[in-house]
DRENMI-904310 format. One record per residue: residue number from 0; residue in one letter; x, y, z negated of N, C-alpha, C, CB in turn. Coordinates in steps of 0.001 Angstrom, whole numbers, plus 500000, padded with zeros to 6 digits. Glycine has a CB too. Example, Ala and Ser with C-alpha at 12.3 -4.5 7.8 and 13.67 -1.06 7.14 Angstrom:
BEGIN
+-----+---------+--------+--------+--------+--------+--------+--------+--------+--------+--------+--------+--------+--------+
: num : residuo :    n.x :    n.y :    n.z :   ca.x :   ca.y :   ca.z :    c.x :    c.y :    c.z :   cb.x :   cb.y :   cb.z :
+-----+---------+--------+--------+--------+--------+--------+--------+--------+--------+--------+--------+--------+--------+
:   0 :       A : 513190 : 494310 : 492200 : 512300 : 495500 : 492200 : 513200 : 496700 : 492200 : 511308 : 495527 : 490954 :
:   1 :       S : 512850 : 497750 : 492920 : 513670 : 498940 : 492860 : 512900 : 500030 : 492130 : 514084 : 499402 : 494275 :
+-----+---------+--------+--------+--------+--------+--------+--------+--------+--------+--------+--------+--------+--------+
//
This chain:
BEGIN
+-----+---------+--------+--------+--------+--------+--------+--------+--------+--------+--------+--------+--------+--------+
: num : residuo :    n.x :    n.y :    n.z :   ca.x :   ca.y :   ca.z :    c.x :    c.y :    c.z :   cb.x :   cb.y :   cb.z :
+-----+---------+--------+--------+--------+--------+--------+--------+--------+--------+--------+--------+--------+--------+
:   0 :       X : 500841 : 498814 : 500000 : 500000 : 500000 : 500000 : 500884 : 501246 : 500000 : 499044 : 500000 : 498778 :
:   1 :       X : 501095 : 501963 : 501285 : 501508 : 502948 : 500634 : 500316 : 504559 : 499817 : 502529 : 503285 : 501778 :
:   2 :       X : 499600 : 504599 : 500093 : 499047 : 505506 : 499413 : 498063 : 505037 : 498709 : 498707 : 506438 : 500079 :
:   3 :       X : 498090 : 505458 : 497335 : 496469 : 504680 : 496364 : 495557 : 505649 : 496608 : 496478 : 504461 : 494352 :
:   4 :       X : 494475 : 504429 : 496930 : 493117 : 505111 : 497209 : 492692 : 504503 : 496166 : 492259 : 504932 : 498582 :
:   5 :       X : 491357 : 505339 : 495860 : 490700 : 505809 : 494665 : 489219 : 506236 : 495142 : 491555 : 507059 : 493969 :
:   6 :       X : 488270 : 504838 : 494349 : 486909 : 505753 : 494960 : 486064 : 506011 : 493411 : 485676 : 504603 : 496391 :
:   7 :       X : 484960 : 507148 : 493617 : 484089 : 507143 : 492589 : 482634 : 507132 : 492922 : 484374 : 508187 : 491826 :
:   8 :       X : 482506 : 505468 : 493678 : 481314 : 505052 : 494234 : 480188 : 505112 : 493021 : 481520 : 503575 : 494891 :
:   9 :       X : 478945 : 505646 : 492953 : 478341 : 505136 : 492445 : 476774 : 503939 : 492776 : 478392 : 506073 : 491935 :
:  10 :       X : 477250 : 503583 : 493513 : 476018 : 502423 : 494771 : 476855 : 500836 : 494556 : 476175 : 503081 : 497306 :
:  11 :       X : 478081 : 500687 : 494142 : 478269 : 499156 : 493871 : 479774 : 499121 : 494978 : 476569 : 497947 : 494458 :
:  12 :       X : 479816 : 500145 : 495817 : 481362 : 499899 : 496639 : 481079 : 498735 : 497773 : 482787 : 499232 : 495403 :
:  13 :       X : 479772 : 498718 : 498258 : 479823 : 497487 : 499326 : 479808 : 497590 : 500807 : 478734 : 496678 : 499123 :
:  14 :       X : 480308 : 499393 : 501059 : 479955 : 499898 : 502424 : 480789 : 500535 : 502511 : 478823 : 500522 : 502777 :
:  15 :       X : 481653 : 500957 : 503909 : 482330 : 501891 : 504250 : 482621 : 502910 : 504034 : 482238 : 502014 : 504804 :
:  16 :       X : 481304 : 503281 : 503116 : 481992 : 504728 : 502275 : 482103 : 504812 : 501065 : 481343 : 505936 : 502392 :
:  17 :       X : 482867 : 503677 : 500996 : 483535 : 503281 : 499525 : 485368 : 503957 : 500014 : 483390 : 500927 : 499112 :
:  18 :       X : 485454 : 504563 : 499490 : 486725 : 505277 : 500229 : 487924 : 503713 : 499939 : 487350 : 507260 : 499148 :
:  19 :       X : 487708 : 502889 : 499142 : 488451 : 501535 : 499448 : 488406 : 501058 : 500234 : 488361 : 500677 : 498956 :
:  20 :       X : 487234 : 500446 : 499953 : 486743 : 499123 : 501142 : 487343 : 499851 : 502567 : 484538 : 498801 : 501301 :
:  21 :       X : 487211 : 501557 : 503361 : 487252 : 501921 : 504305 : 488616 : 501700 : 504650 : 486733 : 502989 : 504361 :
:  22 :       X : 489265 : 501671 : 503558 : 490568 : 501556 : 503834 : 491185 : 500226 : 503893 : 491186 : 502265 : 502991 :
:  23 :       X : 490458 : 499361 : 503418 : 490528 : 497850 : 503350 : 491275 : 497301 : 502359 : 491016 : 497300 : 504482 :
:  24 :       X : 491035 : 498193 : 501120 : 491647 : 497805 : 499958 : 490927 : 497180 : 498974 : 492182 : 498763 : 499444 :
:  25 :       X : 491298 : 496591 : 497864 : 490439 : 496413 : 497005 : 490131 : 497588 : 495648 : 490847 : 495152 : 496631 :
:  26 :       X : 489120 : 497848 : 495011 : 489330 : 498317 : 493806 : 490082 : 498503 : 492501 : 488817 : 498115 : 493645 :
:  27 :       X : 490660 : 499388 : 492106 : 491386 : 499046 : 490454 : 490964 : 499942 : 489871 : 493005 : 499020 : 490125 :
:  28 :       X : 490958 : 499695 : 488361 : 491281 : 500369 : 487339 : 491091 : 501735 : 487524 : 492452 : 500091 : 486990 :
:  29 :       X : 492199 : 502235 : 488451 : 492035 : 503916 : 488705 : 490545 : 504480 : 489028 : 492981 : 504376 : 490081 :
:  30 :       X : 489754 : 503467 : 490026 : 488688 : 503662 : 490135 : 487493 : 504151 : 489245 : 488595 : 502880 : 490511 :
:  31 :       X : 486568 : 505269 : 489738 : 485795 : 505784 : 488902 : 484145 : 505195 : 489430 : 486119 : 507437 : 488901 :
:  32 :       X : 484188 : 503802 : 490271 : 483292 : 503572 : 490612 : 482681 : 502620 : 489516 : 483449 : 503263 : 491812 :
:  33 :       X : 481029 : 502628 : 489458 : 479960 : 502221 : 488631 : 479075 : 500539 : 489746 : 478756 : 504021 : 488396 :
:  34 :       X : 479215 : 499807 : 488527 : 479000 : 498838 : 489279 : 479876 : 497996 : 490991 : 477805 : 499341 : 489381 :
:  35 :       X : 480969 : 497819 : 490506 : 481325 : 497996 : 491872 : 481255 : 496191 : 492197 : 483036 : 498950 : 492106 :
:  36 :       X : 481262 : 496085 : 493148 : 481097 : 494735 : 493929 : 482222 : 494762 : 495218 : 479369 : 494589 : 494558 :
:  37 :       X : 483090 : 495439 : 495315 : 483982 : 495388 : 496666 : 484577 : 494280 : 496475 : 485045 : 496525 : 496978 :
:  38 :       X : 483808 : 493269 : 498085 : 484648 : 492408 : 498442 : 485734 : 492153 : 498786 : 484417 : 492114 : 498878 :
:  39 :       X : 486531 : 493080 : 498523 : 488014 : 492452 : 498486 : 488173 : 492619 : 496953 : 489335 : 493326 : 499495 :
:  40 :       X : 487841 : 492797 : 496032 : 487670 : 492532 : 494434 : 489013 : 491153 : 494534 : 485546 : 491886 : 493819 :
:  41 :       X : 490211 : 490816 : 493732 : 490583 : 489652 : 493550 : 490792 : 488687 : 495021 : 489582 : 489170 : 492583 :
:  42 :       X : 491257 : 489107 : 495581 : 491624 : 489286 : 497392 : 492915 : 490183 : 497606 : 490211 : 490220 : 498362 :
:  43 :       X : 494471 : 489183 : 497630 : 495331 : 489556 : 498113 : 495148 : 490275 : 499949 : 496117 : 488408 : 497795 :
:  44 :       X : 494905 : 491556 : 499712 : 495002 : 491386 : 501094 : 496262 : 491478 : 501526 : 494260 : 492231 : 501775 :
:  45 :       X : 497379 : 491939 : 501300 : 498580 : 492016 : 501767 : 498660 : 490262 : 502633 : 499735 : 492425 : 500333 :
:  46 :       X : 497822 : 489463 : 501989 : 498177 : 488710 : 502950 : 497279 : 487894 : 503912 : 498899 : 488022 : 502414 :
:  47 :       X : 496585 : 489000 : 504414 : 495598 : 488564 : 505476 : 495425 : 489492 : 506501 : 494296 : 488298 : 504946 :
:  48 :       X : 494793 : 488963 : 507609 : 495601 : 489572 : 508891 : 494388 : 491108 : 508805 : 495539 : 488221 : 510820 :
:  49 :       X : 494143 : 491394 : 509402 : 492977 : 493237 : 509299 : 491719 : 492209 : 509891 : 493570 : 495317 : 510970 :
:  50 :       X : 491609 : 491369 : 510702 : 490341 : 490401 : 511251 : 490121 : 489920 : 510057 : 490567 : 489159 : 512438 :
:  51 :       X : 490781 : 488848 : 508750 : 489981 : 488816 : 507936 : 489808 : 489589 : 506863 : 490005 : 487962 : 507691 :
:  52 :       X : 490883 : 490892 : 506726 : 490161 : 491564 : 505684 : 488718 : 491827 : 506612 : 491055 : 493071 : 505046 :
:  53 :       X : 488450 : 492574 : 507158 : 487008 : 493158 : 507887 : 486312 : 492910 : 507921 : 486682 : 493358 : 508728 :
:  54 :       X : 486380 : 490831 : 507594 : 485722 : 489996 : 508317 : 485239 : 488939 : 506745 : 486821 : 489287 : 509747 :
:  55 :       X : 485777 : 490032 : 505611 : 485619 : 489169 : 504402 : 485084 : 488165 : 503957 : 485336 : 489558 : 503780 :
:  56 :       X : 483570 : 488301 : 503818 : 482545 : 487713 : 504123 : 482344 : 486487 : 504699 : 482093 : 488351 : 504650 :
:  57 :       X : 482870 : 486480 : 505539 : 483082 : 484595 : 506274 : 484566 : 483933 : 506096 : 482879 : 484540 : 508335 :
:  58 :       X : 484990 : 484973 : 505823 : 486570 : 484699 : 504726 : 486424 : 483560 : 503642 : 486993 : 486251 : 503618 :
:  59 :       X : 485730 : 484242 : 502866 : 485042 : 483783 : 501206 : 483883 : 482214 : 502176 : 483501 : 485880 : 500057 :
:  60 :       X : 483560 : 482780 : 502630 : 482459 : 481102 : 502961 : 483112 : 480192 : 503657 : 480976 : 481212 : 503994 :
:  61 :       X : 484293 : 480509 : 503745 : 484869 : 479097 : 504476 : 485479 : 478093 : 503309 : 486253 : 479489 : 505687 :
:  62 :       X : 484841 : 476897 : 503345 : 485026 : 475814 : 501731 : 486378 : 475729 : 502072 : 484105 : 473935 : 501474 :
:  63 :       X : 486952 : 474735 : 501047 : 487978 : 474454 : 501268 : 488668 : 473098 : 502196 : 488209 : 474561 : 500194 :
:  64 :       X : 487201 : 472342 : 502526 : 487700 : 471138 : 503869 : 487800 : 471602 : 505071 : 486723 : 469932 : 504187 :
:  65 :       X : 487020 : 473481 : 505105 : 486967 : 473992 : 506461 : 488625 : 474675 : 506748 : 485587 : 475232 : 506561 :
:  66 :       X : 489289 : 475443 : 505469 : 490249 : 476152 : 505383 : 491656 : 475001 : 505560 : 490049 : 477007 : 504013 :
:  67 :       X : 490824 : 473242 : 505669 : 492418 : 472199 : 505262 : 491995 : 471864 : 507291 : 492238 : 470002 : 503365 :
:  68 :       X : 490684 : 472272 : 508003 : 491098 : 471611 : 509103 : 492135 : 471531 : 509719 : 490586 : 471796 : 509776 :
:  69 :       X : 492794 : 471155 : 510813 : 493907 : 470853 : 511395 : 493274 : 471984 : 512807 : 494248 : 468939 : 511585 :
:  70 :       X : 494115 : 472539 : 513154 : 494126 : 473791 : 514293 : 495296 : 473752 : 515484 : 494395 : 475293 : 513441 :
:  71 :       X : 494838 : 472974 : 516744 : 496316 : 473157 : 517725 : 496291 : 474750 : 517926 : 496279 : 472212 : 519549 :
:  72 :       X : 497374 : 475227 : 517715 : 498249 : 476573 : 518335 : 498098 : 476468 : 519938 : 500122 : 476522 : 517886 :
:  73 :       X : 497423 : 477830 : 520500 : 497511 : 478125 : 521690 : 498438 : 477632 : 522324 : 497512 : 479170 : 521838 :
:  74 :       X : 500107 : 477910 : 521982 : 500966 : 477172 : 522558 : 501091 : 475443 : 522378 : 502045 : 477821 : 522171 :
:  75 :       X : 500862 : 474872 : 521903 : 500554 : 473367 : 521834 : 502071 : 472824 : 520970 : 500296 : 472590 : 523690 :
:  76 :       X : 502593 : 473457 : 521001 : 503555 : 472791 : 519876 : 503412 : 472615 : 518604 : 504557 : 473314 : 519770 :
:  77 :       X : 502681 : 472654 : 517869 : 501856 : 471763 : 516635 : 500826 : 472682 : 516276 : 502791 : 471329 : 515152 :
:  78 :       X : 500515 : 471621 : 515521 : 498650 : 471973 : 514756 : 499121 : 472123 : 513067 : 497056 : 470046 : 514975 :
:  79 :       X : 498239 : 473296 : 512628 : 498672 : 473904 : 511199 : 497281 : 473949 : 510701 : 499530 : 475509 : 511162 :
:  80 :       X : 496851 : 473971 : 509421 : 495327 : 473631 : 508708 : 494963 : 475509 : 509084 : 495363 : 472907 : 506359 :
:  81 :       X : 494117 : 475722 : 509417 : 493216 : 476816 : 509029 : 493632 : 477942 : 508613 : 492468 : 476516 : 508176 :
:  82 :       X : 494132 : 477440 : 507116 : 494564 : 478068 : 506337 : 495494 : 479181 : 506057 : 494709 : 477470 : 505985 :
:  83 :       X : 496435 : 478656 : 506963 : 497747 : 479050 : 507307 : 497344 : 480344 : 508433 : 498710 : 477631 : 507976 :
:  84 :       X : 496278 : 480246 : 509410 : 496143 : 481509 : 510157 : 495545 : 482642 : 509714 : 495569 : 481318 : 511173 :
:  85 :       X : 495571 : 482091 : 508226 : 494223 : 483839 : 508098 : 495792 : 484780 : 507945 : 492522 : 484087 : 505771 :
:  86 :       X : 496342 : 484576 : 507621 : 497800 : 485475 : 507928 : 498593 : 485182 : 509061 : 498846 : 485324 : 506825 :
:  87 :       X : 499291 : 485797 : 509429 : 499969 : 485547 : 510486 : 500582 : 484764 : 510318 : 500530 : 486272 : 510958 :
:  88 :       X : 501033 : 484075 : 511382 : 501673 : 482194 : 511475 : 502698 : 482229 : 512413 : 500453 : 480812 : 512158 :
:  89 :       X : 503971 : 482050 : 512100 : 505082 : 481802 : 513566 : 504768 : 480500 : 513259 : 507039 : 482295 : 513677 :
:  90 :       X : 504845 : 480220 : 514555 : 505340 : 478514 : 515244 : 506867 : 478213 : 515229 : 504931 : 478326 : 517074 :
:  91 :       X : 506556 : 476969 : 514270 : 508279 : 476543 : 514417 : 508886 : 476148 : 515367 : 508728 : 475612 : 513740 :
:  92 :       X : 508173 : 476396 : 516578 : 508912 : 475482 : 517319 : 509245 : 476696 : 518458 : 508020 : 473961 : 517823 :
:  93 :       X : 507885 : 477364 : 519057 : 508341 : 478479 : 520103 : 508768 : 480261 : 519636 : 506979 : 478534 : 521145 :
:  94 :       X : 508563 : 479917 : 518059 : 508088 : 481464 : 517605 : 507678 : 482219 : 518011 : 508605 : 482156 : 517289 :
:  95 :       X : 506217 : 481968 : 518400 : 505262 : 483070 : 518687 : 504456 : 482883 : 517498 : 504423 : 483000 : 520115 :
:  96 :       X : 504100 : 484502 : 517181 : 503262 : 484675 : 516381 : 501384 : 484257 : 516397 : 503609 : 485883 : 516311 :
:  97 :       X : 500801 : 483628 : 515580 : 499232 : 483647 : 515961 : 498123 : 483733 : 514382 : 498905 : 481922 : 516964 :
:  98 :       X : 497334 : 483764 : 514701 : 496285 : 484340 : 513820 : 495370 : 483772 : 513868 : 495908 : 485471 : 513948 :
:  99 :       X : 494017 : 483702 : 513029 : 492484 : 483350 : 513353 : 491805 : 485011 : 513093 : 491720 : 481892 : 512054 :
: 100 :       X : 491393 : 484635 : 514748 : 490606 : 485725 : 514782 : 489012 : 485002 : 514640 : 490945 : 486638 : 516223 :
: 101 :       X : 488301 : 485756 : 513188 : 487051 : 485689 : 512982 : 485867 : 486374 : 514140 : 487018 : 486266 : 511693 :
: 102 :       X : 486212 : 487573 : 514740 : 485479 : 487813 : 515711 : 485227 : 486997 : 516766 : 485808 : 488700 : 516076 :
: 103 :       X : 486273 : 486116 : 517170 : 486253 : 485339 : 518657 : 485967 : 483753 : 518138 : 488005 : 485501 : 519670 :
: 104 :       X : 486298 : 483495 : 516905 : 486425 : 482059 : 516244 : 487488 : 481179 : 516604 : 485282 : 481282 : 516498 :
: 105 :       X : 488573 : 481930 : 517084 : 489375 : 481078 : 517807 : 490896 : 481469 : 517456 : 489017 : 481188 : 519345 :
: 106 :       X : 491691 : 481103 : 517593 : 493059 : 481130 : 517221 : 493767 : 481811 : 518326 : 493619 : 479742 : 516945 :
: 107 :       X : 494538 : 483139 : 517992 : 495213 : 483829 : 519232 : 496303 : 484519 : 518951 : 494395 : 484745 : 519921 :
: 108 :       X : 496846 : 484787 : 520031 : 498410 : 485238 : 520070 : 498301 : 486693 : 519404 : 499149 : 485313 : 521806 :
: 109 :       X : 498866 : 486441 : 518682 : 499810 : 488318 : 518144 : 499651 : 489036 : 519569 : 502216 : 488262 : 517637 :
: 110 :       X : 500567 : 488820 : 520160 : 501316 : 489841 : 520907 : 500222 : 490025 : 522143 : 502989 : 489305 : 521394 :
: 111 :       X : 499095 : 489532 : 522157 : 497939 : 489548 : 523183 : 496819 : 490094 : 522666 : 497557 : 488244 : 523688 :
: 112 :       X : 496857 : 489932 : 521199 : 495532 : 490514 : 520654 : 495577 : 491554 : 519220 : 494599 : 489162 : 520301 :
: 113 :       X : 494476 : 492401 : 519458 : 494710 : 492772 : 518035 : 493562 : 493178 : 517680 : 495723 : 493763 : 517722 :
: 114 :       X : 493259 : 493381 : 516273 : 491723 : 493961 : 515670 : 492139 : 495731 : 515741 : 491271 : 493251 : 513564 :
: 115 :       X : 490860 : 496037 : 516221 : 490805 : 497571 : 515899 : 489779 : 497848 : 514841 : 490434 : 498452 : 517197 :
: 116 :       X : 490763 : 498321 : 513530 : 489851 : 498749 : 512884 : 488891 : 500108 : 512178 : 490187 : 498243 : 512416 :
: 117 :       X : 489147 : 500555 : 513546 : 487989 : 501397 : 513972 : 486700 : 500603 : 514028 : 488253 : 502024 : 515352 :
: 118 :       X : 486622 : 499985 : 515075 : 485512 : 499152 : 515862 : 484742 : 498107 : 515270 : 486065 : 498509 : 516932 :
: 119 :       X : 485858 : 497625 : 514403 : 486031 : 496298 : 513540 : 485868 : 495114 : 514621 : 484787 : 496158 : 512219 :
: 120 :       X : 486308 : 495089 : 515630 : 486110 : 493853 : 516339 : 487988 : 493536 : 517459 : 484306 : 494226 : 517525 :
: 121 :       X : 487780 : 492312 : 517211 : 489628 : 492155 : 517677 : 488931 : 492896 : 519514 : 490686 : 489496 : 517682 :
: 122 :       X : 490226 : 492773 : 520006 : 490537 : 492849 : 521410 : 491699 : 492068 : 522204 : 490759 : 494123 : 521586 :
: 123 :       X : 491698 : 492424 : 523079 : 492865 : 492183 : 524000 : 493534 : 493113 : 524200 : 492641 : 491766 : 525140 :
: 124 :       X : 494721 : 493335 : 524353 : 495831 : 493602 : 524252 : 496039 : 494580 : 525197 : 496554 : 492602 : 524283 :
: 125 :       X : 495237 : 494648 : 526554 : 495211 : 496017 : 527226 : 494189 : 496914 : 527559 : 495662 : 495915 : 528228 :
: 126 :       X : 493208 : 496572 : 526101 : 492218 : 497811 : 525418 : 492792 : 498393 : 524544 : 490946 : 497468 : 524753 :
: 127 :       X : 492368 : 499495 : 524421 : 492884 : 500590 : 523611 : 492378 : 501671 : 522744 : 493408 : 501128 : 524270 :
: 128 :       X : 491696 : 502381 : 521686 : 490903 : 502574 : 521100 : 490751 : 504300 : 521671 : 491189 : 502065 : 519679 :
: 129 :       X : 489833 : 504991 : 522040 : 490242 : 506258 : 522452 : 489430 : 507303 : 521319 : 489827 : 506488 : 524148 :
: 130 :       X : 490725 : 507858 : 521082 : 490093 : 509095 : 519934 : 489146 : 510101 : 519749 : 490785 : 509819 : 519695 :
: 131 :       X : 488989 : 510622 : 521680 : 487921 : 511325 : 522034 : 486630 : 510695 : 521898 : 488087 : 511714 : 523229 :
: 132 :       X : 485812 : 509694 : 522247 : 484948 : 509118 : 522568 : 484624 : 508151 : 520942 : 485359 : 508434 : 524008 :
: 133 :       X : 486026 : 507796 : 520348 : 485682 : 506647 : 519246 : 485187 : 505278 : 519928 : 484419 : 507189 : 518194 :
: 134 :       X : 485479 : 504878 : 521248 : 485218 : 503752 : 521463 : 486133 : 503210 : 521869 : 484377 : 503582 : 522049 :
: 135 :       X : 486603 : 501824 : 521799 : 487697 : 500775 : 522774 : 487364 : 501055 : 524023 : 487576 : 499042 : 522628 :
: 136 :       X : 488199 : 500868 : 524846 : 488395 : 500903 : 526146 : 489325 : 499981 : 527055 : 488720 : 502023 : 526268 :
: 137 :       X : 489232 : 499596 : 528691 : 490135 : 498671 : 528793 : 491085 : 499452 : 529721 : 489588 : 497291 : 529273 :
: 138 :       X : 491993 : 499172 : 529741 : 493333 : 499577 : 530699 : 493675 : 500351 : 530237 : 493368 : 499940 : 532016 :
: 139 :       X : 495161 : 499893 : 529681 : 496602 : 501046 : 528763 : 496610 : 501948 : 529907 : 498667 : 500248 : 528374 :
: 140 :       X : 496528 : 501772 : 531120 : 497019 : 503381 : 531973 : 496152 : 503724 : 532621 : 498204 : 503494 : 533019 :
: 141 :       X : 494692 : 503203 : 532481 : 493331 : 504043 : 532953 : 493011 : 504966 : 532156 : 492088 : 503301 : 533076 :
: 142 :       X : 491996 : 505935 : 532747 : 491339 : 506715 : 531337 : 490188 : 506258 : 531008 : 491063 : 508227 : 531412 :
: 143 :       X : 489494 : 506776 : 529522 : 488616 : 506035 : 528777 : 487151 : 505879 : 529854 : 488377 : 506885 : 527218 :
: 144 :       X : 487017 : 505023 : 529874 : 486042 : 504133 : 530597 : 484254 : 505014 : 530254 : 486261 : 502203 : 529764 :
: 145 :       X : 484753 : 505266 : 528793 : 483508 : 505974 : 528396 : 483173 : 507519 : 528568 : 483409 : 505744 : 527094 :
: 146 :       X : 484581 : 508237 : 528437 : 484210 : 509541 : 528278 : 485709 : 510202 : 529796 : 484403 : 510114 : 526083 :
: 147 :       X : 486232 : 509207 : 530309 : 487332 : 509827 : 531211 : 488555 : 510520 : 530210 : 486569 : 511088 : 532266 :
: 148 :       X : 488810 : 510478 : 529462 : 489709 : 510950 : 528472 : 491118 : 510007 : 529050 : 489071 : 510611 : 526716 :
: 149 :       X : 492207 : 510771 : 529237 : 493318 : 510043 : 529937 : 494113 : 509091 : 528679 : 494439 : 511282 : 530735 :
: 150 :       X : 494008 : 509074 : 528059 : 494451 : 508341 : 527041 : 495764 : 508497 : 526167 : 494460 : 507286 : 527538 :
: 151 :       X : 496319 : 507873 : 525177 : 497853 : 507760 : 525045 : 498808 : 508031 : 525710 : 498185 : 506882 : 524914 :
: 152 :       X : 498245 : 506623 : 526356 : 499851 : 506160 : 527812 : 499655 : 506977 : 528870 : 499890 : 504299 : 528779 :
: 153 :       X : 499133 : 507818 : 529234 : 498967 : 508942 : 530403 : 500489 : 509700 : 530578 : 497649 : 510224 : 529903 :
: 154 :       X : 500766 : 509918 : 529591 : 501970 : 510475 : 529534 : 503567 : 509697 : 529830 : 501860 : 510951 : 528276 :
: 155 :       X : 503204 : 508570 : 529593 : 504325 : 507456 : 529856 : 504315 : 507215 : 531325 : 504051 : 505992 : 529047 :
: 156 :       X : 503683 : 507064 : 532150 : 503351 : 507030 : 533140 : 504433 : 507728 : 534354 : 502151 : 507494 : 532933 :
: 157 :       X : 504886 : 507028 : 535410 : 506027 : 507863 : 536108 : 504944 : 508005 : 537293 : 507779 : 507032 : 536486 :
: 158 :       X : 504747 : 509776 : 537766 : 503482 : 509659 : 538896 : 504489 : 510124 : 539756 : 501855 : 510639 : 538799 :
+-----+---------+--------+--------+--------+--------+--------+--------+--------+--------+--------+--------+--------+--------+
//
C-alpha cells in the first residue's frame, strides 16, 4: 500500500463509495466507518491479482475442492490447482506469467491481458481505457472508438 486510505462510511462499506473498497483495500482500525462489512475485511490482497480483488465475491464462494482443481496453463507445460492463479503464477517450465481471470472464467496470459479497474472487467491487451469518454476501447494506436479521443499512444506514433 503505498498511501492509507481511510473511510468514514456510515452504510456498512459494501459499495464503491467506500473510499476503501474503491481503492481495493480492505478496512482498519484507522477507519471511522459504522457497521462495516467490506469484503476484503481479512483478505490479503497484496496477494491477489485486481480480477479477484474486484471479483471478491466469487473469490470467497469458491470451496475448497473447487480452489484444489487441477488447471492446464495456456501454454501446456503443466497443470497447477486453481489456487495458485488467483495470484499471479510463472510457469516453471516456459516462464510466462498467468492468472484466473474471474470475468472470462478462464486462465490467461499476463502479458495479453489485463483487468481495468475502472471498468472492472479484464481485457485484452490492445484495449485501452480512455480518460475522455471513461470507457475501454480497442486499438493502442486508434482513437477512442467511443468519443474519437486520440488516445495515449497517439503520440508514440512515427506519422
Amino acid at each position: 500500500m503505498d498511501t492509507e486510505i481511510h473511510c468514514n462510511c456510515k452504510t456498512g462499506c459494501t459499495t464503491r463509495r467506500c473510499a476503501c473498497l474503491k481503492n481495493n483495500q480492505p478496512c482498519t482500525d484507522k477507519c471511522g466507518c459504522t457497521d462495516c462489512k467490506n469484503p476484503l475485511n481479512d483478505v490479503n490482497v497484496d496477494e491477489l491479482t485486481l480480477c479477484a480483488i474486484q471479483n471478491i465475491h466469487e473469490y470467497k464462494s469458491l470451496t475448497e475442492e473447487e480452489l484444489e482443481t487441477i488447471v492446464e496453463l495456456p501454454c501446456g507445460c503443466e497443470s497447477v490447482p486453481l489456487r495458485k492463479l488467483i495470484s499471479p503464477y510463472e510457469c516453471s517450465e516456459c516462464g510466462e506469467e498467468y492468472w484466473y481471470s474471474f470475468c472470462w472464467d478462464d486462465v490467461v496470459q499476463d502479458n495479453c491481458t489485463w483487468h481495468c479497474d475502472i471498468c472492472g472487467t479484464c481485457r485484452d491487451w490492445r484495449e485501452w481505457h480512455c480518460e475522455e469518454c471513461n470507457k475501454c476501447t480497442y486499438g493502442v494506436t486508434l482513437p477512442c472508438e467511443h468519443c474519437e479521443n486520440p488516445g495515449p499512444f497517439s503520440d508514440d506514433l512515427d506519422l
